[in-house]
C-alpha positions as CSV (number, residue, x, y, z in Angstrom):
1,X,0.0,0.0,0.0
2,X,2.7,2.3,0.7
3,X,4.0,1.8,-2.7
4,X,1.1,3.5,-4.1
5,X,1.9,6.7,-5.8
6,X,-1.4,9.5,-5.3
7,X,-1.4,12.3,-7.8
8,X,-4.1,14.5,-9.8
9,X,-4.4,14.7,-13.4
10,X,-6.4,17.9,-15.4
11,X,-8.8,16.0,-17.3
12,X,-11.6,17.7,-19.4
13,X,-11.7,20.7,-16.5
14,X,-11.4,18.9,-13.8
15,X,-9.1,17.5,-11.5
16,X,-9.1,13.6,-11.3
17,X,-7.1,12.0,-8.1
18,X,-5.0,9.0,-9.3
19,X,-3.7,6.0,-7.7
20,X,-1.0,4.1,-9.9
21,X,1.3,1.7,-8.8
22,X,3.9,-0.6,-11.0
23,X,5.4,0.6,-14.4
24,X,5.7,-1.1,-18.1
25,X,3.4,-1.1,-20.8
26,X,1.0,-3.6,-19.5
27,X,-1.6,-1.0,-18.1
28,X,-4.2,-2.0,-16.2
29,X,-7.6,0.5,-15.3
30,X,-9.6,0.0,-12.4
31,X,-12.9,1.3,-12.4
32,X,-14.8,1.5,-8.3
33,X,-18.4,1.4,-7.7
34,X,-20.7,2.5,-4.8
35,X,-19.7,3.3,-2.2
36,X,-16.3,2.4,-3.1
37,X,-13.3,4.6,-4.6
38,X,-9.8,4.2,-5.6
39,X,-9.5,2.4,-2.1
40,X,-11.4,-0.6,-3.1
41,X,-8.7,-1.7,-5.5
42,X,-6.1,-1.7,-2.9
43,X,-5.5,-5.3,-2.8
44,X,-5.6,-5.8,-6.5
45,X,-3.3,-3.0,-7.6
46,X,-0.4,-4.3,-5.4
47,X,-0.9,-8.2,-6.5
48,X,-1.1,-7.0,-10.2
49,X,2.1,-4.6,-10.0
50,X,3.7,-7.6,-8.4
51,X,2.7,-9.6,-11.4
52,X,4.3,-7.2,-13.7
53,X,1.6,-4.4,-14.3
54,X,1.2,-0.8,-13.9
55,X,-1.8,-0.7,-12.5
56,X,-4.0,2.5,-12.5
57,X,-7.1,3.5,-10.5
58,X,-9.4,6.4,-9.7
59,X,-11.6,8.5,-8.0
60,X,-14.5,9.2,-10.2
61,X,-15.4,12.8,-10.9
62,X,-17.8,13.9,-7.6
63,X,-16.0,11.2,-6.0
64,X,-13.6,11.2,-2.8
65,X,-10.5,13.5,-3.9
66,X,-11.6,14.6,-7.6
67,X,-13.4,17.3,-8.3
68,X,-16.6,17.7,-8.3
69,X,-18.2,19.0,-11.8
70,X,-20.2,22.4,-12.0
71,X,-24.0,20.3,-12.8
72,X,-23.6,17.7,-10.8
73,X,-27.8,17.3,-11.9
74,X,-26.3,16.6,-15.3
75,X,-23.7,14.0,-14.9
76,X,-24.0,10.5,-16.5
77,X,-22.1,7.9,-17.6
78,X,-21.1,9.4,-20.6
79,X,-19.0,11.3,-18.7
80,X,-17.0,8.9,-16.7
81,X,-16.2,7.2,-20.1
82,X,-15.2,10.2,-21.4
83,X,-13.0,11.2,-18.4
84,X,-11.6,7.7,-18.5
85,X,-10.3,7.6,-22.2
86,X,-8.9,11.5,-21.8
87,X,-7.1,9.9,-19.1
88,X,-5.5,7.3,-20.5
89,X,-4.5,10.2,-23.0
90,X,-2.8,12.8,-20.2
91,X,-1.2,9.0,-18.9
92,X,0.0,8.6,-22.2
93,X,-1.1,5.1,-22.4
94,X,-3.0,4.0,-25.6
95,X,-4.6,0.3,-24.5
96,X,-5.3,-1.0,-21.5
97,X,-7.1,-3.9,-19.6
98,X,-10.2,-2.3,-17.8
99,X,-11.4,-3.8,-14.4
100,X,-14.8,-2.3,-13.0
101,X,-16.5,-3.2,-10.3
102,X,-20.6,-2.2,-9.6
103,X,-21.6,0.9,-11.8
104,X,-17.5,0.7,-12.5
105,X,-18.6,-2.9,-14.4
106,X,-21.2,-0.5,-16.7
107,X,-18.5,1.9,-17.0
108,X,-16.2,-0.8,-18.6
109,X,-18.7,-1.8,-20.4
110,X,-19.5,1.1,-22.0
111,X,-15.6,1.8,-22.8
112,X,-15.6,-1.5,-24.1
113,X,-18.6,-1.0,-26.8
114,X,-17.7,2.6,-27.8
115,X,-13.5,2.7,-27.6
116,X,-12.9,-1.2,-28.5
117,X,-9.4,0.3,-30.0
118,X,-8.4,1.4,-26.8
119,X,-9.2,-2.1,-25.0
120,X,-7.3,-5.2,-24.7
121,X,-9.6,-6.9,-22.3
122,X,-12.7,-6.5,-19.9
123,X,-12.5,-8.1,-16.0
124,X,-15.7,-7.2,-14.3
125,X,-17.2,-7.9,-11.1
126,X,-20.5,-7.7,-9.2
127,X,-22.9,-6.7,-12.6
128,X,-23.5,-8.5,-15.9
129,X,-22.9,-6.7,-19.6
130,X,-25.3,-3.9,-18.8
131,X,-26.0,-0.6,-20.6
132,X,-27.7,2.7,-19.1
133,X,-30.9,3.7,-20.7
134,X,-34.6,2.7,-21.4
135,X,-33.7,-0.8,-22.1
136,X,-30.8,-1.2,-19.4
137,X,-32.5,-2.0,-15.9
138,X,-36.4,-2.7,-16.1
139,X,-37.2,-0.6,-13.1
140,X,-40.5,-1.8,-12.9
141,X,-39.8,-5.2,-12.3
142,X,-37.5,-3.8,-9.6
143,X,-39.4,-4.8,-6.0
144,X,-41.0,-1.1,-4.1
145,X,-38.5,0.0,-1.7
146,X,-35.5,-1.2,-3.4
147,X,-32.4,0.8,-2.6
148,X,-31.7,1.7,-6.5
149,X,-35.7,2.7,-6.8
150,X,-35.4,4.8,-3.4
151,X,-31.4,6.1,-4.1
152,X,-33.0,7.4,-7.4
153,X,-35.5,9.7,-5.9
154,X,-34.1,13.0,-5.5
155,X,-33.6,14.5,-2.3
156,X,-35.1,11.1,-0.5
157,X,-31.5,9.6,0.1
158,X,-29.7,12.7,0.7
159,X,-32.7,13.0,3.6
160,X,-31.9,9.8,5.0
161,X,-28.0,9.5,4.9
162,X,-28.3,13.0,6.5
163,X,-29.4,11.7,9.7
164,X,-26.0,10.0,10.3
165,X,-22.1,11.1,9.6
166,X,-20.7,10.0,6.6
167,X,-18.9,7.4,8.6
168,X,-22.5,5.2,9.8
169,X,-23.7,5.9,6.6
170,X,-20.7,4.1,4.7
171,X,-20.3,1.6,7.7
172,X,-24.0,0.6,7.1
173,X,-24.2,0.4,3.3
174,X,-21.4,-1.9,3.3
175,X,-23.2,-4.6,5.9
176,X,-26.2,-3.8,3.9
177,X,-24.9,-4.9,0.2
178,X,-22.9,-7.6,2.1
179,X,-25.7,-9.1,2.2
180,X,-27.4,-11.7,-0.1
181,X,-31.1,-10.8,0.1
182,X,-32.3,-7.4,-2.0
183,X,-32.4,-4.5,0.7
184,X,-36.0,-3.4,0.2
185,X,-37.4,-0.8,2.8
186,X,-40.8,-0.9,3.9
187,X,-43.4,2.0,2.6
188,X,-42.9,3.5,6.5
189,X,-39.0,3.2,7.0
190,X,-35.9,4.2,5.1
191,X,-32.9,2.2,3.5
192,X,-30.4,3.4,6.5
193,X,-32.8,1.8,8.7
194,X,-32.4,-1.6,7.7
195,X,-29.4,-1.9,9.0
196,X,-28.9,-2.6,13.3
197,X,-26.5,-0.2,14.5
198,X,-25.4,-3.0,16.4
199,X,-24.3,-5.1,13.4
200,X,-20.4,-6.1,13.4
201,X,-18.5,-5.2,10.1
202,X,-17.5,-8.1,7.7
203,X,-14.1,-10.1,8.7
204,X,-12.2,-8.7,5.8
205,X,-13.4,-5.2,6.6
206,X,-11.9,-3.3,9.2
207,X,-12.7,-0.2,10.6
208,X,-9.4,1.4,9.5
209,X,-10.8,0.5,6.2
210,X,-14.2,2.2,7.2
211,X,-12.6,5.0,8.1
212,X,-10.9,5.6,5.0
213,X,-14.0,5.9,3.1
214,X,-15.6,7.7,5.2
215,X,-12.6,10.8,4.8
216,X,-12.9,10.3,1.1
217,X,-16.7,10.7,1.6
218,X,-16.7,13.3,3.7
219,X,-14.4,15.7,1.0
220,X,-16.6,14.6,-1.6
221,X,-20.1,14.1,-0.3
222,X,-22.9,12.0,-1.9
223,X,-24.5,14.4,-4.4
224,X,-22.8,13.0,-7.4
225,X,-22.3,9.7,-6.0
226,X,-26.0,9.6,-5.9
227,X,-26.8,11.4,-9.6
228,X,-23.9,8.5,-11.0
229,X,-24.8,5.7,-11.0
230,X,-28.6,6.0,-9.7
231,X,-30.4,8.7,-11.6
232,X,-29.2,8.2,-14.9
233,X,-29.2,4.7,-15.0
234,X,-32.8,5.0,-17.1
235,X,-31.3,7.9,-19.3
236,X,-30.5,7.4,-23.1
237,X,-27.0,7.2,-23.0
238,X,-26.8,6.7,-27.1
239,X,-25.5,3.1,-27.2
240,X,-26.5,1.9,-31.2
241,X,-25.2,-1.4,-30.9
242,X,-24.4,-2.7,-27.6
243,X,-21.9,-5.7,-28.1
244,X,-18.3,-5.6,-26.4
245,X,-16.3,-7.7,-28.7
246,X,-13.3,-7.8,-26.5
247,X,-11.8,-11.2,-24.4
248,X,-13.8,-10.6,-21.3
249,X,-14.2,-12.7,-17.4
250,X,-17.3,-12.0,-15.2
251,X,-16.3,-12.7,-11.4
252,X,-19.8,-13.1,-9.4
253,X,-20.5,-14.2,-5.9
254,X,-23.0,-16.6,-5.4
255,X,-24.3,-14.5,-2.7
256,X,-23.9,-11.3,-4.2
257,X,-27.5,-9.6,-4.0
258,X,-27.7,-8.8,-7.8
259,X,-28.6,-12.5,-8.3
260,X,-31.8,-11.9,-7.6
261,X,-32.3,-9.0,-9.1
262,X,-34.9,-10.5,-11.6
263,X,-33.6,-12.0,-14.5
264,X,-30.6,-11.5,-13.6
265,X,-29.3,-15.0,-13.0
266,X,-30.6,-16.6,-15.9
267,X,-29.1,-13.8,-18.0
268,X,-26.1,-15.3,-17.2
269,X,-26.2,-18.9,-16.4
270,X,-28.0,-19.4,-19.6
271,X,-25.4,-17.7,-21.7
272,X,-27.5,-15.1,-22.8
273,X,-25.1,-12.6,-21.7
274,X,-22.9,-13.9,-24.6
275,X,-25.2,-12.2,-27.2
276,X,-23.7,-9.0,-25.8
277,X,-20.2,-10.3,-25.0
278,X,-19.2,-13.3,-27.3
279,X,-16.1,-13.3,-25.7
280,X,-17.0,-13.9,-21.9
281,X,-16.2,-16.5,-19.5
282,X,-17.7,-16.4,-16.2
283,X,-16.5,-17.5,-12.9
284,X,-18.8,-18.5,-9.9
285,X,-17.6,-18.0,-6.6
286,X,-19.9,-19.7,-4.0
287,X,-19.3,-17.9,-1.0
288,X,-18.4,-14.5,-3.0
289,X,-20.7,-11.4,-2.4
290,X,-21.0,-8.1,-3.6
291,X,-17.9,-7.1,-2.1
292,X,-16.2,-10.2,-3.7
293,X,-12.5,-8.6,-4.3
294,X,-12.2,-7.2,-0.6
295,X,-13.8,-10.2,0.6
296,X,-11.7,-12.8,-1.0
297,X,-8.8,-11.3,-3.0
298,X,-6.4,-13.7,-3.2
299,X,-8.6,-15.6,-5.5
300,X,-9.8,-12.5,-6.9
301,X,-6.3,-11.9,-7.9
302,X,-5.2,-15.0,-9.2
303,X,-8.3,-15.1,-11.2
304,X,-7.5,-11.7,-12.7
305,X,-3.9,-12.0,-12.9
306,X,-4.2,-15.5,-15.1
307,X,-6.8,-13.7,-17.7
308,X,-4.8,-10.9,-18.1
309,X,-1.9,-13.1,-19.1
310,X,-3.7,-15.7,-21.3
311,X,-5.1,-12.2,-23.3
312,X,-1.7,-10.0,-23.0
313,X,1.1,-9.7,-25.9
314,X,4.3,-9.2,-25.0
């Protein structure tokens, strides 16, 4: 971790905190979810410079140490792709291997369909080939109360996170999408509340860990956190033909919550995934959840590390 160099790069206006560790022209770009960051990556950026790769991650725009943008009502994922490929530009780095996690695994995706020149590879984790707009998430066959239905709401998350410091709030999101069952409120309580406050932390989360969120959170806030991914996850993001053609692993925890999102499973045990990813394999890890990289990442790494080599040229 110490090895970790921290820097900001100017990237279309704005100020992007980056986290790179290794060096050589085998780039790899690690794209967090929520409520991760940078952070999230820690234990995979290490094993993967170790393995020979510069690896690169960062803070979204909104997020932790970036900046925030001036309409943060307007952002999208448009954006993040944008901001990632302008990266890779200032970086100087032409292709890489992207590695997305959550609405990072969208991001990827989305990289993946509209720069396939800039991608060697696609690891994801957590969310199946998935594309933002009308025909992305069907958010009526999404259960009443669901967090993404209740996160999406404006003004009605930023109401309940605001009864507790940024450091409960992050504390009780993680036990909450730890979790294998969908986290569905009731019509007279709030997502924050399903959570005990009582309720231990995860073995492979500590509360140093906690606590570094929660200082990333607290410079950043949750406006944009909550715009990207939640509010524009129905928006028309422009996506013609939505096929990723690149070699590409899925790593999903059998107990990760988004398996019974509906449909979702037999999306991808059936192979119908492949329609939109020819190139996919898929890896199951029974006792994985949502968290799957934190929670096991020495098998996350050796996962990652071989696919990267079986789909790198030296």
């Amino acid at each position: 971790m110490e090895k970790i160099e921290h820097s900001h790069v100017q990237v279309r206006g704005l100020k992007l905190h980056v986290a790179q560790i290794g060096t050589g022209p085998k780039v790899v770009l690690f794209l967090h979810g929520f409520p991760e960051i940078w952070y999230s990556w820690r234990h995979q950026m290490v094993a993967l410079a170790n393995a020979g790769f510069r690896a690169v991650a960062f803070d979204c725009r909104g997020y932790g140490l970036s900046d925030q943008p001036s309409e943060l009502e307007k952002g999208n994922f448009n954006h993040l792709v944008d901001d990632a490929v302008a990266l890779l530009h200032s970086l100087g780095i032409d292709k890489v291997h992207l590695v997305g996690k959550d609405f990072g695994a969208i991001t990827s995706y989305m990289l993946a369909v509209n720069h396939p020149g800039r991608v060697l590879s696609v690891v994801t984790l957590g969310v199946p080939f998935l594309i933002p707009g009308p025909a992305g998430i069907q958010f009526d066959l999404l259960p009443k109360g669901f967090y993404v239905l209740r996160f999406s709401e404006p003004g009605r998350a930023e109401a309940d996170f605001g009864r507790f410091d940024v450091k409960t709030v992050i504390r009780k999101i993680y036990i909450l999408f730890c979790r294998s069952e969908l986290q569905v409120a009731g019509d007279d309580e709030e997502i924050m509340d399903l959570v005990d406050p009582s309720t231990p932390l995860p073995p492979w989360l500590t509360e140093d860990d906690i606590g570094v969120y929660a200082t990333l959170y607290e410079n950043s806030g949750f406006r944009f956190p909550l715009q990207v991914p939640y509010r524009c996850l129905s928006m028309d993001h422009g996506v013609t033909d939505p096929r990723a053609m690149a070699p590409s692993l899925l790593i999903m925890g059998e107990k990760d919550y988004v398996m019974k999102m509906a449909g979702m499973e037999e999306f991808m045990r059936k192979g119908t995934v492949k329609q939109f990813m020819p190139n996919l394999d898929i890896n199951f890890m029974p006792e994985g959840n949502h968290f799957v990289q934190e929670q096991f990442p020495e098998q996350v790494n050796e996962l990652i590390i071989n696919f990267l080599n079986k789909n790198t040229v030296c």
